[in-house]
Phi, psi and omega in degrees: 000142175296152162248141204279169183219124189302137181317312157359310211247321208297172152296115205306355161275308216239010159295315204301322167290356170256339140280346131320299174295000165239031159275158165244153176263140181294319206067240168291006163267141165280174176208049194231131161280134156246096201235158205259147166304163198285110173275012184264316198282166159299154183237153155241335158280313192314141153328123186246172194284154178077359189261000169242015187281326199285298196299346208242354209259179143005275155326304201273347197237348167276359290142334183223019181279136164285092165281116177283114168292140187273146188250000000 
């Protein structure tokens, strides 16, 4: 059997080889909270309704049409 010896004491090689063996790997778990967005709140990325609705309408073809006027 070993004597145990306080980490205190140990040497810095052989803290460092007794906390490597006692770290664990998450494996495929993330360990980040995570919670769904608020579906209430503003998005600003989101796409918002109507805004490429400007371009395809009406408007947009009376306004960006070139009419030559007879002088």
């Amino acid at each position: 059997m070993k004597k145990f010896i306080p980490k205190e004491k140990l040497s810095k090689k052989a803290r460092r080889k007794l906390n490597v063996a006692q770290r664990i790997t998450w494996g495929a778990i993330n360990p980040v909270c995570r919670k769904p967005a608020n579906s209430k709140s503003y998005n600003r990325k989101k796409v918002q309704i109507g805004d490429d609705s400007f371009q395809s309408g009406l408007f947009y073809c009376i306004f960006n049409s070139t009419v030559i006027l007879p002088v």
